[in-house]
N, C-alpha and C positions, 0 to 999 in steps of 0.2 A: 483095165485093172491096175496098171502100174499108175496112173493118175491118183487112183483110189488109195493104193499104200503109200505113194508119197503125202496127200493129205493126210495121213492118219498118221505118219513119221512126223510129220510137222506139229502133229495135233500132240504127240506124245514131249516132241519139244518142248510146245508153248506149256505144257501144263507142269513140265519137269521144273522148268525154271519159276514158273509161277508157285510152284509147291515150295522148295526153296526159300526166296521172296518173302510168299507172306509168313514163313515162321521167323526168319530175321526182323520182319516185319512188327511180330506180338512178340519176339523176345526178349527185342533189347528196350523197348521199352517197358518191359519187367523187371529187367534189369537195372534200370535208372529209378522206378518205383521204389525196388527194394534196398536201392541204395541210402534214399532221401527217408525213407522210414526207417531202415536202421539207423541212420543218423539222427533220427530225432529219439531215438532210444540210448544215446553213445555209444551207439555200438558201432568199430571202425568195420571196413569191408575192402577186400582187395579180390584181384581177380586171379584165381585159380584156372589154368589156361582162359577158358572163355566165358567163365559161371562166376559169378562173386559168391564168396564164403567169406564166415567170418573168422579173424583170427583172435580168438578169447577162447577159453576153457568153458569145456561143457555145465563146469559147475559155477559158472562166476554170477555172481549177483545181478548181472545185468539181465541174463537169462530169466523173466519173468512170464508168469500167465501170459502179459497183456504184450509183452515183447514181441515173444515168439508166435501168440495169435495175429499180429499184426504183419509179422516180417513174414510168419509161412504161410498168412491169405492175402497178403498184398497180390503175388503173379495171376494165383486161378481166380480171383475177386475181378480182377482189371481183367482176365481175359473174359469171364462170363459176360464182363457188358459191353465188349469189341464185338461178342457172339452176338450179343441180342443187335447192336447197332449194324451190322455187315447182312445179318439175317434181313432186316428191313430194307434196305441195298440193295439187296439180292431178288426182292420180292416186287420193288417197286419201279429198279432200274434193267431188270436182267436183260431184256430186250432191246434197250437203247445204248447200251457200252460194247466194245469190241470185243473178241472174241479171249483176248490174253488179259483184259480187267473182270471179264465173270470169269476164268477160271482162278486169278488172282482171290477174289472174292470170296469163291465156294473154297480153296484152299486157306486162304486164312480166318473164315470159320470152323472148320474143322480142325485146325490147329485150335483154335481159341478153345472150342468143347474138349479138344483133348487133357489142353494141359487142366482143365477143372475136374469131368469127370475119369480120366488116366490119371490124375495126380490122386485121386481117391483110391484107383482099382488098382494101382501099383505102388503107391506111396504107403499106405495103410499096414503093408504086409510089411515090408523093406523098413518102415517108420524112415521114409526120406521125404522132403521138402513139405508140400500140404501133409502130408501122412505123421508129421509130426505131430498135427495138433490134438487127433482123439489123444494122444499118447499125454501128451501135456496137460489136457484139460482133465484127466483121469476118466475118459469115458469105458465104460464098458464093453468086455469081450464082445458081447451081443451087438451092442451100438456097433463096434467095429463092421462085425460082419455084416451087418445092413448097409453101413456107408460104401462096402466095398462093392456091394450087390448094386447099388445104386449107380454106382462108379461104371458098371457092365452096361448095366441098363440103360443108361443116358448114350453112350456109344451106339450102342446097337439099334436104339431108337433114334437119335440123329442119320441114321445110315438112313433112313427111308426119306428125311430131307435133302440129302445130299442127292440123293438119287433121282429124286426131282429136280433140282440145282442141274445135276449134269444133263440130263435130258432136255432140259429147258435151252440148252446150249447150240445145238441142231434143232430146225425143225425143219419139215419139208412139205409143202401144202399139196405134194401130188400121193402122198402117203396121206395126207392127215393126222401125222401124229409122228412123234420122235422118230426117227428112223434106224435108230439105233439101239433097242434092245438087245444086243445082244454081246457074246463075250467079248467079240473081238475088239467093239469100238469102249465097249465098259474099261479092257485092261488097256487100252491106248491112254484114254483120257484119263484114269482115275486109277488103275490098281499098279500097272509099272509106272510110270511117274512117282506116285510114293514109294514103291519097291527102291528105285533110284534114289531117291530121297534120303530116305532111312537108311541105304548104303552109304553115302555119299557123305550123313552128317557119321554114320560108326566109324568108318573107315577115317575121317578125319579128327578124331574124338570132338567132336564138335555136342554142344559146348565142354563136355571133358568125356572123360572115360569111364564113369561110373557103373554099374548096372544097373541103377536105376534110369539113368537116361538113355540108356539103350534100349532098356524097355516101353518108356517111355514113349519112345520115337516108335516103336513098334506098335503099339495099341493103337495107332491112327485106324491100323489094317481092318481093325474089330469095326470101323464104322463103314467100311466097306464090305462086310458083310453081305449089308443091304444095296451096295448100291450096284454091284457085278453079277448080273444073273445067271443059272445056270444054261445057258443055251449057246448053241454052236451058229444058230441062225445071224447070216450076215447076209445086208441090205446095202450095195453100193452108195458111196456119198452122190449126192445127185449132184450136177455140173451147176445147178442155180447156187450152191452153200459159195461163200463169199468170208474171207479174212481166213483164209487156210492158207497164210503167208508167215511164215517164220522173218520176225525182228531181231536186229540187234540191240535193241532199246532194251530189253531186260536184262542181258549183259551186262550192258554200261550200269544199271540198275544194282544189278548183285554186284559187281565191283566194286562202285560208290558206297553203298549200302556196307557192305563188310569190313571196306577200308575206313571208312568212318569211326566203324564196331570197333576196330583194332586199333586206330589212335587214342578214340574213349580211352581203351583197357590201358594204352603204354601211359597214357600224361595221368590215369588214376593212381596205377600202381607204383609212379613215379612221385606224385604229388601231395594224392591224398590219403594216401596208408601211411 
């Protein structure tokens, strides 16, 4: 038994730092997106702890239709087609990559659906980042509420992919079939991982301190829903599962990764604000 929780202590590692990972992963290059489209609008951008904002008045002429539909669908535009490319990855390579690149994977498609359909189901209400643009384009109270409905929707129904994603993760041919339905290896691999996560980026205000991004970072949970069942039944890892070996490679990974993010922000707000 103690073999079996330290597998599943490792399993809840590899998938913490993978969680992590891939949203530094889909954010900073959101961030370098929305920097080069605001710029192609003249609109300057600097970094607000670790988000770019802009510093112009809400009323200034730059502020256009076509401005602010471009600068607030640049982030969820680019994530939805990291979701569709990663989903194909996931579908065609799951089997052949190691055990910390598919949870990488299933983690940075779920990020990628979040920040699209979250940026609908939390942005809309708040009127913050995509949630600006019903507001801009003058859509309709009604309209609103269907995009927010849709915002629920798309999570809650990604949760049933994901939950194949994670299953696909383990298999074991003396069961025939995942060997883990059940809570305990669901909240190892997928529901504290993010619980951690979500701590990890609030408690650091990463990328700031908003309420929308806290919220934000919370609606991931909506897509696990689907993927944490409700049952207490637990299936030993069998001794044939293989790469239940905690790396320091994703370490050096998030280090590199952040310290990179952090010089970006100094030589921008140094240079080019």
């Amino acid at each position: 038994m103690d073999g079996t929780k330290n597998k599943l202590l490792v399993l809840y590692a590899n998938s913490s730092f993978a969680y992590v990972i891939a949203f530094l992963s889909i954010f900073i290059p959101t961030q370098v997106l929305v920097h080069f489209v605001a710029r192609g609008f003249d609109i300057p951008t600097k970094f607000d702890y670790y988000k770019l904002i802009f510093p112009i008045a809400d009323h200034s002429i730059l502020w256009t239709q076509l401005s602010v539909s471009c600068i607030y669908a640049a982030s969820p535009l680019l994530a939805l087609i990291v979701a569709f490319i990663v989903f194909k990855l996931l579908i065609s390579k799951s089997g052949l990559i190691s055990q910390f690149s598919n949870l990488f994977l299933i983690w940075l498609y779920a990020h990628c659906i979040n920040i699209f359909f979250g940026g609908l189901l939390i942005g809309i209400p708040l009127i913050k980042d995509f949630g600006y643009l019903p507001n801009w384009l003058y859509a309709t109270s009604e309209t609103a509420v269907y995009l927010i409905l849709i915002g629920a929707l798309g999570l809650l129904v990604n949760g049933i992919l994901l939950r194949k994603a994670f299953n696909s993760i383990c298999f074991d041919e003396k069961y025939f079939k995942s060997p883990y339905h059940s809570f305990v290896f669901k909240s190892m691999i997928a529901l504290f991982p993010a619980i951690t996560g979500i701590v990890i980026f609030i408690l650091f205000k990463f990328p700031d301190n908003a309420v929308f991004t806290k919220l934000l970072h919370s609606t991931i949970l909506i897509q696990l829903c689907s993927v944490v069942p409700f049952t207490s039944i637990h299936i030993p890892i069998s001794e044939q599962f293989r790469n239940f070996r905690f790396s320091y490679k994703p370490v050096v990974i998030l280090v590199l990764l952040f310290g990179l993010f952090t010089t970006w922000k100094i030589v921008h707000n140094l240079y080019f604000y």
